[in-house]
N, C-alpha and C positions, 0 to 999 in steps of 0.2 A: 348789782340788780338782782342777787340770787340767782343768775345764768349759771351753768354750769361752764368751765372752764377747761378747756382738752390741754392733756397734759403732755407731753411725750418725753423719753427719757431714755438715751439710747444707753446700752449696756454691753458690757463684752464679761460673757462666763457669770454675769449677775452683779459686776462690778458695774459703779455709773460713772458715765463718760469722762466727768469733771476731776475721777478718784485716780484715772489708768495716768502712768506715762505718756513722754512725748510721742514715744515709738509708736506706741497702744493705740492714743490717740489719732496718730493721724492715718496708721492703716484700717482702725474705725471709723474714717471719714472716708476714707479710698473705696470701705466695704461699701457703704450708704450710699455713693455717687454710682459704685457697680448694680445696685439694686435697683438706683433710679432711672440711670443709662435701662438698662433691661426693660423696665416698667415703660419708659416716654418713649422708647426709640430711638433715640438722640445721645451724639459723643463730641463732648465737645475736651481740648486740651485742660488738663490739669497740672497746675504749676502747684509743685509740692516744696514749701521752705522750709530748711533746718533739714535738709535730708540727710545730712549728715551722721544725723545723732538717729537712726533707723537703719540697721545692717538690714533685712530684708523685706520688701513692700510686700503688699497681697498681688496677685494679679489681677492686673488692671486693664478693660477693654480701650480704652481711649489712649490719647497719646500724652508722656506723661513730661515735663518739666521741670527736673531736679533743679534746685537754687542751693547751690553747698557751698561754707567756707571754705577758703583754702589759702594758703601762705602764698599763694603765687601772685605775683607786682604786676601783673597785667590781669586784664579780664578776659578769658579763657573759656572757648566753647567747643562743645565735642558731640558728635552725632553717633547713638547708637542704634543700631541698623533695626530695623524692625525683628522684633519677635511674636511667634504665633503664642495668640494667649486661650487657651480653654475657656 
């Protein structure tokens, strides 16, 4: 209808979202959920899958839920204590 169309297109260093790795990717999703926690005031758990293939996350205010492969024959749950995050 000739509206104009709002575009957004998130980037890391000038790179766009769709071009970064797995890694890239999802601690530019981790970054955007820290911006919006911040902005709404609200933390709610983030389940992060294929953590595998990411050796280190961003810091993250909320609480976070790795889903990693692993060769082990049973399903296998492990709690890491809380850390203070800046």
């Amino acid at each position: 209808n000739g509206g104009i169309n709002e575009t957004f297109i998130a980037t890391v260093n000038g790179v766009p979202f769709e071009d970064l790795n797995n890694a890239m990717k999802i601690n530019a999703g981790l970054d955007i959920i820290n911006t919006l926690t911040d902005y709404y005031k609200f933390q709610a758990p983030i389940f992060i899958d294929n953590r595998e293939s990411v050796n280190e996350i961003v810091d993250i205010k909320s609480q976070v839920i790795n889903l990693v492969v692993t060769k082990d024959e049973k399903l296998k749950f492990e709690l890491i204590e809380n850390r203070e995050v800046a």
